[in-house]
TORPA-4810 file (N, C-alpha, C, O; in nm, 3 decimals):
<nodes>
NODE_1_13.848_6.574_6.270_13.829_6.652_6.391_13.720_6.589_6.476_13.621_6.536_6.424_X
NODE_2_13.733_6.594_6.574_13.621_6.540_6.677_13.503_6.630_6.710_13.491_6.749_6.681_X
NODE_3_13.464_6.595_6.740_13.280_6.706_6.781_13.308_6.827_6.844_13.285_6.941_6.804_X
NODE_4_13.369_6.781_6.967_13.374_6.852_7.081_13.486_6.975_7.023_13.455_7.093_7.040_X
NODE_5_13.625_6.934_6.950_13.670_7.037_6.914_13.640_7.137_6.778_13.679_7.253_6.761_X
NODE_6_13.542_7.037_6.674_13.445_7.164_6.609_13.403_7.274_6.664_13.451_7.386_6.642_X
NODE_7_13.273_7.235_6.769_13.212_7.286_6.856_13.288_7.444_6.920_13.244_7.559_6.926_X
NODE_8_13.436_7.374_6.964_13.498_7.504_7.035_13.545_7.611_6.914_13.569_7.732_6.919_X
NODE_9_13.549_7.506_6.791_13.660_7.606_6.697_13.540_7.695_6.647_13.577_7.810_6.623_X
NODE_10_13.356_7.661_6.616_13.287_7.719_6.565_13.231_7.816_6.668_13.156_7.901_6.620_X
NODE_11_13.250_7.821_6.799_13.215_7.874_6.908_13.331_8.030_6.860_13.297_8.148_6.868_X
NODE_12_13.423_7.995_6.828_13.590_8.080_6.851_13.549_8.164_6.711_13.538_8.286_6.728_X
NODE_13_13.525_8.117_6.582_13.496_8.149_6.479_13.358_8.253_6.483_13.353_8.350_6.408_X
NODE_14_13.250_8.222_6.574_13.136_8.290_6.597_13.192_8.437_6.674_13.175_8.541_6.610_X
NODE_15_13.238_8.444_6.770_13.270_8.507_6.842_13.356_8.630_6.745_13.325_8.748_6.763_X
NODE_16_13.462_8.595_6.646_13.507_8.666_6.533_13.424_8.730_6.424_13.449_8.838_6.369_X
NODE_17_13.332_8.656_6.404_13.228_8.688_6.329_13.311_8.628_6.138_13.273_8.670_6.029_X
NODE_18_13.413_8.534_6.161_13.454_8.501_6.063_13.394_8.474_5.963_13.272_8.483_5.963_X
NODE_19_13.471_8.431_5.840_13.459_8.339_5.707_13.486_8.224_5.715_13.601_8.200_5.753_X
NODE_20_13.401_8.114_5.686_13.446_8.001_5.694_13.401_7.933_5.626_13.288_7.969_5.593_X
NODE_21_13.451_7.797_5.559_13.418_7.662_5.532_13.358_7.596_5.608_13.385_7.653_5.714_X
NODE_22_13.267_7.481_5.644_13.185_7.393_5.661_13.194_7.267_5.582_13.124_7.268_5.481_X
NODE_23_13.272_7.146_5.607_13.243_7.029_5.515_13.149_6.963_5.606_13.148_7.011_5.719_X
NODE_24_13.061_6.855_5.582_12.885_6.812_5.632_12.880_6.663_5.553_12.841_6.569_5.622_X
NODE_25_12.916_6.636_5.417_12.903_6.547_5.358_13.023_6.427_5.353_13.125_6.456_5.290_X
NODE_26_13.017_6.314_5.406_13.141_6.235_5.461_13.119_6.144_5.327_13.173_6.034_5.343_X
NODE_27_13.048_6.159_5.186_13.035_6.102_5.064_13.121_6.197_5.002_13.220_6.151_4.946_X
NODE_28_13.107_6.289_5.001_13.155_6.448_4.919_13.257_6.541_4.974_13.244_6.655_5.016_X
NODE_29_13.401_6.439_4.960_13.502_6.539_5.096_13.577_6.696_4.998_13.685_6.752_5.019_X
NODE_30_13.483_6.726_4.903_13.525_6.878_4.840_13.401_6.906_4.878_13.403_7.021_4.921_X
NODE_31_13.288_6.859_4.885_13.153_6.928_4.919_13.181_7.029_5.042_13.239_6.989_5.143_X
NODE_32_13.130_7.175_5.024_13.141_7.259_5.159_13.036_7.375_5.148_13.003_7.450_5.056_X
NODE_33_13.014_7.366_5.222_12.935_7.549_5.203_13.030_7.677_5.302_13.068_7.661_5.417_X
NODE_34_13.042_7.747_5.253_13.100_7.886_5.284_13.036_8.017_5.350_12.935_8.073_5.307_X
NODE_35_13.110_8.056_5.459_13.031_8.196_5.498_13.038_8.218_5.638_13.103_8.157_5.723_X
NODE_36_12.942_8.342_5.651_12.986_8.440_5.775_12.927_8.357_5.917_12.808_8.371_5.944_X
NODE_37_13.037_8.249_6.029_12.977_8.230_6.091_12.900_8.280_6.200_12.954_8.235_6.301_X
NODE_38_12.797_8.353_6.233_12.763_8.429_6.325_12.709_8.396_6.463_12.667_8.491_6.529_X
NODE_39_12.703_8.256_6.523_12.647_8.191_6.645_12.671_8.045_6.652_12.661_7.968_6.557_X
NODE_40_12.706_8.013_6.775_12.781_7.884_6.784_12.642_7.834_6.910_12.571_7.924_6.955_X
NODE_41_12.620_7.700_6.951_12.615_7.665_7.085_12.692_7.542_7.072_12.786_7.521_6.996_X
NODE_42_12.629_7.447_7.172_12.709_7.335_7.182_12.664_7.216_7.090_12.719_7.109_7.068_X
NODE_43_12.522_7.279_7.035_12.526_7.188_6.882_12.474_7.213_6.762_12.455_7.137_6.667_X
NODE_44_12.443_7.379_6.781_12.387_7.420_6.614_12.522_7.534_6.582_12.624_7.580_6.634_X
NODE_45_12.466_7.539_6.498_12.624_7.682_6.445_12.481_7.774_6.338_12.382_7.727_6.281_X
NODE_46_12.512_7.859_6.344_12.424_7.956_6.220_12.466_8.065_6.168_12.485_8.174_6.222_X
NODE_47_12.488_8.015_6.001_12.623_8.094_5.936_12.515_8.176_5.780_12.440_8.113_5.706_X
NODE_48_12.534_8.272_5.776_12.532_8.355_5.646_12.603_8.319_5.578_12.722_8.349_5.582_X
NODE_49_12.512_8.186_5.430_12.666_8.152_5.359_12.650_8.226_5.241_12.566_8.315_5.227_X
NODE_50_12.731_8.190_5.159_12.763_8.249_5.059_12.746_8.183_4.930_12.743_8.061_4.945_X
NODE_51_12.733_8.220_4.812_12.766_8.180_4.653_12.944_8.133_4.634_13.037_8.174_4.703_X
NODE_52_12.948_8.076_4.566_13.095_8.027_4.551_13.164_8.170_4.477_13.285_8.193_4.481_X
NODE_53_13.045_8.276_4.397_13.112_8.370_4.308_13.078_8.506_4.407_13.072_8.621_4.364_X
NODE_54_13.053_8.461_4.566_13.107_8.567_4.639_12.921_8.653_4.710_12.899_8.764_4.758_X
NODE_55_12.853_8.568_4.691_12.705_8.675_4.704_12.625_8.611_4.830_12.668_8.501_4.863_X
NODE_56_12.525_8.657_4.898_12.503_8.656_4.999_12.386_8.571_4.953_12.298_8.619_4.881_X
NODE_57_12.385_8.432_4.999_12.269_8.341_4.962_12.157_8.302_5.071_12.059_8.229_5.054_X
NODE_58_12.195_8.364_5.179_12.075_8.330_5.316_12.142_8.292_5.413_12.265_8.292_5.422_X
NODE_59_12.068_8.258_5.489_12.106_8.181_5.636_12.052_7.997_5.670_11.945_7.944_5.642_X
NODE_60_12.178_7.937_5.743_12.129_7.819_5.747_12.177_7.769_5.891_12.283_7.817_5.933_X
NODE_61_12.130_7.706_5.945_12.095_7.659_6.116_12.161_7.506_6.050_12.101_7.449_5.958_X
NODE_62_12.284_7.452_6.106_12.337_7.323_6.078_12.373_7.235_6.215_12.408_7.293_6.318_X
NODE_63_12.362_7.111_6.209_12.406_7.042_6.333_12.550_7.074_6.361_12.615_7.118_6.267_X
NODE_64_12.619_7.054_6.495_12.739_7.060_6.496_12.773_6.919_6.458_12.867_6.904_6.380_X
NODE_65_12.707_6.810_6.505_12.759_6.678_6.477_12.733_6.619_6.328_12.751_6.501_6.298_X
NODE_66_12.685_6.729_6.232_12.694_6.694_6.098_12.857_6.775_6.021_12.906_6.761_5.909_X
NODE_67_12.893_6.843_6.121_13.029_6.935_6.073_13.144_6.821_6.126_13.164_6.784_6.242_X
NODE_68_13.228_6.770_5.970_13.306_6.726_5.968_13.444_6.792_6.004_13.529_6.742_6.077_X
NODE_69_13.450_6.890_5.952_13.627_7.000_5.873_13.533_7.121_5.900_13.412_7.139_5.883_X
NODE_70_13.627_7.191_5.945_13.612_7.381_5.942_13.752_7.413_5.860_13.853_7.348_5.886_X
NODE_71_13.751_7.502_5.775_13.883_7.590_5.733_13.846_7.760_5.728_13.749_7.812_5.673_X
NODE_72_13.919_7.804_5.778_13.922_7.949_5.769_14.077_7.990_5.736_14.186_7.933_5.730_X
NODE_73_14.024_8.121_5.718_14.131_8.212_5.672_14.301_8.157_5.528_14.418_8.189_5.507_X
NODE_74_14.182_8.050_5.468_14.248_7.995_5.350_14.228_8.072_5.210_14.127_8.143_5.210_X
NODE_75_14.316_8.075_5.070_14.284_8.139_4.988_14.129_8.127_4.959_14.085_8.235_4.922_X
NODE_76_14.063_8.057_4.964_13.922_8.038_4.924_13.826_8.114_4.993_13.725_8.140_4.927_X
NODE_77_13.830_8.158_5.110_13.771_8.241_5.213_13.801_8.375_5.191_13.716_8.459_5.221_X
NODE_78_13.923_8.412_5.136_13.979_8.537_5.134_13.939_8.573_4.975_13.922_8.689_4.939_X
NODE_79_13.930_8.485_4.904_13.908_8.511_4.721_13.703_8.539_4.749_13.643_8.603_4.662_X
NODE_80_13.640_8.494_4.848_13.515_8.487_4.868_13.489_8.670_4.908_13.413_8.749_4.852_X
NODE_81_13.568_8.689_5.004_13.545_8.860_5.065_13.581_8.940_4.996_13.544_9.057_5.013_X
NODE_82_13.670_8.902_4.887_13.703_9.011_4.781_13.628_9.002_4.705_13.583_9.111_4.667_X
NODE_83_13.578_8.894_4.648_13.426_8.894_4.590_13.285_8.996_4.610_13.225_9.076_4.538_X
NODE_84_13.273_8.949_4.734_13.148_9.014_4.794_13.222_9.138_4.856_13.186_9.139_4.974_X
NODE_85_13.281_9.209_4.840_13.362_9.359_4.839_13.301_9.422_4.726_13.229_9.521_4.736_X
NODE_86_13.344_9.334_4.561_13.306_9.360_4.452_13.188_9.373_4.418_13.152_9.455_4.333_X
NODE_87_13.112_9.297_4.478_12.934_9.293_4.420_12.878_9.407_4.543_12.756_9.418_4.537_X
NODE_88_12.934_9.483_4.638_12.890_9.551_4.690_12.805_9.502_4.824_12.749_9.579_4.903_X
NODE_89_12.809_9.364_4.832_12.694_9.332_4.954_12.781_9.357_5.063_12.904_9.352_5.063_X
NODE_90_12.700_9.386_5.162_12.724_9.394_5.340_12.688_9.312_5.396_12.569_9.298_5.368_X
NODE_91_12.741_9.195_5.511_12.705_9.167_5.545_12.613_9.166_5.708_12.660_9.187_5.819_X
NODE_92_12.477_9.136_5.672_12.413_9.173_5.794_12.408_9.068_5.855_12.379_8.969_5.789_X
NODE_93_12.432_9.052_5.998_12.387_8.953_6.065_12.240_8.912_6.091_12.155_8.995_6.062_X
NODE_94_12.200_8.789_6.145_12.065_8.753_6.138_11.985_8.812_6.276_11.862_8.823_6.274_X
NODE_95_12.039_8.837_6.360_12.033_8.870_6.515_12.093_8.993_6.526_12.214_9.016_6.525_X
NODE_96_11.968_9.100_6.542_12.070_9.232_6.588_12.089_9.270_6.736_12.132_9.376_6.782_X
NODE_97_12.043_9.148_6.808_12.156_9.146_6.929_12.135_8.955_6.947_12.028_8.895_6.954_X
NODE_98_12.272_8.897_6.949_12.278_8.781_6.986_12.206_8.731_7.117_12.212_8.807_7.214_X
NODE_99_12.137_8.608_7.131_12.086_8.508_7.200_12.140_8.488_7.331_12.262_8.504_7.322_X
NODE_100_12.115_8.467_7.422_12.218_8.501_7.537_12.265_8.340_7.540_12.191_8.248_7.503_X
NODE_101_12.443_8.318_7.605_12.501_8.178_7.569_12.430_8.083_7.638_12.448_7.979_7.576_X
NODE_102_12.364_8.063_7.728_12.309_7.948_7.729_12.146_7.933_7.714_12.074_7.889_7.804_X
NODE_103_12.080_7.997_7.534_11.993_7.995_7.519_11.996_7.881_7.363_12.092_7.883_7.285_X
NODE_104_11.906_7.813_7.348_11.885_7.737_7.211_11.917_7.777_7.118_11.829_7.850_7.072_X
NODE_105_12.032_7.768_7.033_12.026_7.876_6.911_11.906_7.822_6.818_11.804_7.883_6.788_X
NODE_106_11.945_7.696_6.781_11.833_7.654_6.700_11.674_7.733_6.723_11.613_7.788_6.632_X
NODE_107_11.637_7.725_6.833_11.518_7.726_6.880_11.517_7.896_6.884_11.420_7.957_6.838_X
NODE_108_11.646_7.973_6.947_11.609_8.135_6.893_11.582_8.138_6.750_11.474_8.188_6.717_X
NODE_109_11.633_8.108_6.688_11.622_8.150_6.516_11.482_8.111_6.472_11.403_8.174_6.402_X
NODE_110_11.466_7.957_6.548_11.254_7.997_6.483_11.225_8.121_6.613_11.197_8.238_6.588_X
NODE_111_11.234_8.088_6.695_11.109_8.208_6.714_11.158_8.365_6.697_11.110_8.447_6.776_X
NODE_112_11.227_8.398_6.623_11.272_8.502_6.591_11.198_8.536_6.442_11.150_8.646_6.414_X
NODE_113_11.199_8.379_6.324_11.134_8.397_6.206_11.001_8.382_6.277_10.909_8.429_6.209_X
NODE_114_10.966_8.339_6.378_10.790_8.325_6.342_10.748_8.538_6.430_10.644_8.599_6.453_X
NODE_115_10.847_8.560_6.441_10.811_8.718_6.515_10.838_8.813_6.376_10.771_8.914_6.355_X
NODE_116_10.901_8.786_6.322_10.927_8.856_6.179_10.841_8.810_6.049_10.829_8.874_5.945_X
NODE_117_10.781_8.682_6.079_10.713_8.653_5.971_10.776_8.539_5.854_10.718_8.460_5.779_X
NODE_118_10.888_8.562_5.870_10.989_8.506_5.776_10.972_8.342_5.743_10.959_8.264_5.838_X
NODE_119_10.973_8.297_5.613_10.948_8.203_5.564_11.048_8.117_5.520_11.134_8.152_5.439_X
NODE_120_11.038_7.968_5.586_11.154_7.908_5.637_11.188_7.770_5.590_11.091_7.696_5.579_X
NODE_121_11.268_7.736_5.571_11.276_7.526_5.532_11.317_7.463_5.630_11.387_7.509_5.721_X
NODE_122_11.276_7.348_5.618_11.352_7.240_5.730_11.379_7.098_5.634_11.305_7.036_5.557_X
NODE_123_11.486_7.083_5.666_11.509_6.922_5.602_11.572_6.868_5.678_11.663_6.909_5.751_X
NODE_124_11.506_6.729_5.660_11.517_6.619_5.730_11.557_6.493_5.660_11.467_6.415_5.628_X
NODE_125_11.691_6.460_5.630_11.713_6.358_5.554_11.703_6.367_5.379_11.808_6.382_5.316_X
NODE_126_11.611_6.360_5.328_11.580_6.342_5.185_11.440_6.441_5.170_11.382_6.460_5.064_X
NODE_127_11.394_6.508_5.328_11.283_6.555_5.278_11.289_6.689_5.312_11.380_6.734_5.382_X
NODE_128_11.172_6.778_5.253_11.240_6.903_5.293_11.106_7.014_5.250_11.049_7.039_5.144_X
NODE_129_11.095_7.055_5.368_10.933_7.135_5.360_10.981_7.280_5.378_11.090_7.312_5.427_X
NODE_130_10.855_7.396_5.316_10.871_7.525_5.315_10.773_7.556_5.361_10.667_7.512_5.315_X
NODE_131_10.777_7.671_5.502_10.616_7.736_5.552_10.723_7.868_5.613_10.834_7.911_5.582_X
NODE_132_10.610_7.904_5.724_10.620_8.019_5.824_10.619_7.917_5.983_10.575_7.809_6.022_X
NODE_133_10.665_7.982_6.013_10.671_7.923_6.193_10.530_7.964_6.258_10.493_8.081_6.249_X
NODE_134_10.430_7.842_6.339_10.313_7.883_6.380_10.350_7.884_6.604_10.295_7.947_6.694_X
NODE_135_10.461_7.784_6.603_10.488_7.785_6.769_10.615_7.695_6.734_10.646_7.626_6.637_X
NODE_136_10.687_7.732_6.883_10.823_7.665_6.879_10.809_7.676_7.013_10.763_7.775_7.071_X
NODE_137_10.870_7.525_7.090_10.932_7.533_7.215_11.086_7.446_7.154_11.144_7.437_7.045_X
NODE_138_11.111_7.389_7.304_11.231_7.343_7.330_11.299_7.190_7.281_11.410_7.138_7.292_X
NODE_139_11.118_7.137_7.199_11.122_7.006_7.192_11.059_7.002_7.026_11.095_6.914_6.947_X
NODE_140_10.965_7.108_6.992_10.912_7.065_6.870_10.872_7.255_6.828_10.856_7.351_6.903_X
NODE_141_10.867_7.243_6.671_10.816_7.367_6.608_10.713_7.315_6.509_10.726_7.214_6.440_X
NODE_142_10.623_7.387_6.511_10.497_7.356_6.441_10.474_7.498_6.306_10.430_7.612_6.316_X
NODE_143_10.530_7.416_6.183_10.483_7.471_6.047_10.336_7.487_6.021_10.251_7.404_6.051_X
NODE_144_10.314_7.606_5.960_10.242_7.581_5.839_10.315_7.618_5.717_10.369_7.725_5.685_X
NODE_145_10.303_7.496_5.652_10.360_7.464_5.517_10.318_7.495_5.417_10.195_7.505_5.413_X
NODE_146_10.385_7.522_5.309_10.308_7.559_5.148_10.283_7.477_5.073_10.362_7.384_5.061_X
NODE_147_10.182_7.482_5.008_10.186_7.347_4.858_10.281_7.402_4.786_10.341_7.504_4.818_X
NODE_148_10.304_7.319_4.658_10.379_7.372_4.554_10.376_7.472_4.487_10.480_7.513_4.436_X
NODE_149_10.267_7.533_4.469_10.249_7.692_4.400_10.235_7.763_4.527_10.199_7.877_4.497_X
NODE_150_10.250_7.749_4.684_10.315_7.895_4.715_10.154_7.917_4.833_10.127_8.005_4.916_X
NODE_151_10.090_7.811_4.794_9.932_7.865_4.893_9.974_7.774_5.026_10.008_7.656_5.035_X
NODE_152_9.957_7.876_5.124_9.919_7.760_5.246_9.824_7.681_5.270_9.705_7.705_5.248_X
NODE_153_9.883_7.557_5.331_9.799_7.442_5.337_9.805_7.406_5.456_9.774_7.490_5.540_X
NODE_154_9.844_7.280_5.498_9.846_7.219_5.664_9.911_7.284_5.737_10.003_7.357_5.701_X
NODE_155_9.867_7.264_5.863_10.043_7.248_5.975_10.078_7.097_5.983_10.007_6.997_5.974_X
NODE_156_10.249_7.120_6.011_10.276_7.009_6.061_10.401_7.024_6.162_10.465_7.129_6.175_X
NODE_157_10.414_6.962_6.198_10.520_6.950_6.352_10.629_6.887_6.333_10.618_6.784_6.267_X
NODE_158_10.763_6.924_6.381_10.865_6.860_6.381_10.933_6.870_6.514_10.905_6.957_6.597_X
NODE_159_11.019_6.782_6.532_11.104_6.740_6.620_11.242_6.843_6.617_11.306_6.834_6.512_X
NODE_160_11.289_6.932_6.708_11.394_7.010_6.705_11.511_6.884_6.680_11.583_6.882_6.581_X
NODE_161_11.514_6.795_6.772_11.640_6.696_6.772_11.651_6.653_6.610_11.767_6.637_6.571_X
NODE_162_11.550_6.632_6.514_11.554_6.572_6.401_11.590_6.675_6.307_11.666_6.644_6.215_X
NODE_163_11.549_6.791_6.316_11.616_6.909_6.201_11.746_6.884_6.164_11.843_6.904_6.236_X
NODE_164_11.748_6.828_6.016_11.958_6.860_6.014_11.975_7.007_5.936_12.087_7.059_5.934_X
NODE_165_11.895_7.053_5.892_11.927_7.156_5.826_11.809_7.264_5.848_11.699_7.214_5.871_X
NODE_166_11.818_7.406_5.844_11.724_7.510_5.879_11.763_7.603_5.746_11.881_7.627_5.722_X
NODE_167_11.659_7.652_5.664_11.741_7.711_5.623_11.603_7.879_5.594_11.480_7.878_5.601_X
NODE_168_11.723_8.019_5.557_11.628_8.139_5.612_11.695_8.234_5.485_11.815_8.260_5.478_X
NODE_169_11.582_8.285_5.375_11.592_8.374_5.310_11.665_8.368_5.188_11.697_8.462_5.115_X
NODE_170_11.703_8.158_5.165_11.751_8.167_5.063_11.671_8.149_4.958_11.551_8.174_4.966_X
NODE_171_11.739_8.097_4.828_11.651_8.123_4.704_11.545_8.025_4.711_11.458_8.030_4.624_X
NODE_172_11.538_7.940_4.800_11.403_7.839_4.796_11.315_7.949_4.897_11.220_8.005_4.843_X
NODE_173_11.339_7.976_5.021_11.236_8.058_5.087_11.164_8.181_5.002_11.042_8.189_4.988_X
NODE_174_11.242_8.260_4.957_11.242_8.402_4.852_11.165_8.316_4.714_11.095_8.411_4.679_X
NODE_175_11.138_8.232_4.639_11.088_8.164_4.552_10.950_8.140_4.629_10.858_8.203_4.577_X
NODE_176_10.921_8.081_4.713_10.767_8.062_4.793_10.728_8.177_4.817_10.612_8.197_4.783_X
NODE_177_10.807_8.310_4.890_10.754_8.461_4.889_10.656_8.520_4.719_10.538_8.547_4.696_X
NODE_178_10.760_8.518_4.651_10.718_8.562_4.520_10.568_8.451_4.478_10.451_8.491_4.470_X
NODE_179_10.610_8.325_4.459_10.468_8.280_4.429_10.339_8.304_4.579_10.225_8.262_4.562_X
NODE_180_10.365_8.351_4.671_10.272_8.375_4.780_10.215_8.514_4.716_10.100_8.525_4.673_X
NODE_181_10.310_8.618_4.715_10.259_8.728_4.662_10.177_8.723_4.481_10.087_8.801_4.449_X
NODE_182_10.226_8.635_4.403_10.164_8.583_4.312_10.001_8.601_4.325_9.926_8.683_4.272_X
NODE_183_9.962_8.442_4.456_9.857_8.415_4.474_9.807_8.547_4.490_9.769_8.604_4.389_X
NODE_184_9.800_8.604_4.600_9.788_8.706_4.652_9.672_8.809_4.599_9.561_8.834_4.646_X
NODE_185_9.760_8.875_4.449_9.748_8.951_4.358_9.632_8.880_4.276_9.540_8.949_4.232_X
NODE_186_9.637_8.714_4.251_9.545_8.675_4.155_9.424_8.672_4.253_9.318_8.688_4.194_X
NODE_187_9.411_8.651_4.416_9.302_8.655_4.464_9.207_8.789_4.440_9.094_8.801_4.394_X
NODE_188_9.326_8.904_4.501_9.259_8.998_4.527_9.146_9.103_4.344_9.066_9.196_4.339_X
NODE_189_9.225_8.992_4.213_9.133_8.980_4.105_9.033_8.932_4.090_8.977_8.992_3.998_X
NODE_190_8.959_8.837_4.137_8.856_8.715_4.180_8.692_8.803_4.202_8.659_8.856_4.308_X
NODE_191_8.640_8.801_4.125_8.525_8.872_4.140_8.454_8.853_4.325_8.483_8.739_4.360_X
NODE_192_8.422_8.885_4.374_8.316_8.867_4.447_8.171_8.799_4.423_8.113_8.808_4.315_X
NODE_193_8.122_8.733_4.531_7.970_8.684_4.528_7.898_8.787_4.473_7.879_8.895_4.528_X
NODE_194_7.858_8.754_4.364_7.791_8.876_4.320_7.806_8.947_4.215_7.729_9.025_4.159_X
NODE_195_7.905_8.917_4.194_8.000_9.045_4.112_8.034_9.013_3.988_8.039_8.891_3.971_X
NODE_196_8.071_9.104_3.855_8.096_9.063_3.773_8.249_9.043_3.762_8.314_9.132_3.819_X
NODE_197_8.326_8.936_3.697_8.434_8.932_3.674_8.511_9.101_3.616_8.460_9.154_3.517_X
NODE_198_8.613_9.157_3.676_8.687_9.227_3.561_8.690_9.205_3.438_8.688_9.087_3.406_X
NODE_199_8.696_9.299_3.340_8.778_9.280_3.193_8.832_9.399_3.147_8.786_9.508_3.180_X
NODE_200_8.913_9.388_3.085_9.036_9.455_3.013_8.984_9.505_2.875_9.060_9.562_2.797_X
</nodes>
């Protein structure tokens, strides 16, 4: 498929609020991710995907020019909603009122997580950082990022054009929450200047 007619079919698919496939990997032509597409522009798409066994795994902000193949309304899409029928989830959209059409989607979805708070990834190639959104314009969004156990550390800045992947509330974001609240709990144990340690 060509760009331009992705573009219209994920535009057509948004507008439905469909189920869909996504193939991305031109190494991996079974590789796909699955799910509710909910916003198209003319080059991000941002879909609620799914678990292969039907469960609601987060949200992810993808290039259009990394979308090879779209399939909808195939047994695999339809074996997915009877799934997630079964486990009881609903699906919520990420936007409880959509972006107006000629606004950034990419660029709504950060500043929507940095107004909610929400803790976010970006990968870029082979690399791939976890923070909160500190500013976003039209050209760059500026992280602060986590170390590995979950404490904030730097900011750093990225390039909107370079993001290939965004991703919101899945098990890597929700994994940095829990060790944040971790820290959190072990700070607010920490004796004070002064003070004697707790004991049990």
């Amino acid at each position: 498929m060509n760009n331009g007619y992705i573009t219209y079919m994920l535009r057509i698919l948004a507008a439905q609020g469909a189920l869909a496939s996504v193939y991305t990997d031109p190494e991996d032509p079974e590789g796909f991710s699955a799910g509710f597409v909910e916003a198209a522009d003319g080059s991000h798409v941002l879909m609620c995907d799914l678990t292969p066994w039907g469960q609601i795994e987060g949200w992810r902000v993808r290039r259009n020019q990394d979308v090879l193949n779209v399939l909808y309304g195939e047994e695999y899409e339809q074996r997915l909603g009877m799934l997630l029928a079964h486990h009881r989830q609903h699906h919520r959209p990420f936007f409880a009122d959509l972006p107006a059409e000629d606004t950034d989607l990419l660029l709504s979805v950060l500043l929507e997580c940095r107004s909610r708070g929400e803790i976010v990834s970006i990968i870029e190639g082979d690399d791939m950082v976890t923070g909160r959104v500190v500013e976003a314009n039209g050209l760059r969004v500026k992280l602060r990022i986590f170390d590995f156990f979950g404490r904030e550390a730097e900011e750093e800045t990225f390039t909107l054009r370079e993001i290939e992947l965004l991703e919101v509330a899945t098990q890597e974001e929700q994994m940095y929450g829990i060790l944040e609240e971790m820290e959190r709990e072990r700070m607010t144990l920490l004796p004070r200047d002064g003070e004697e340690p707790e004991t049990t």
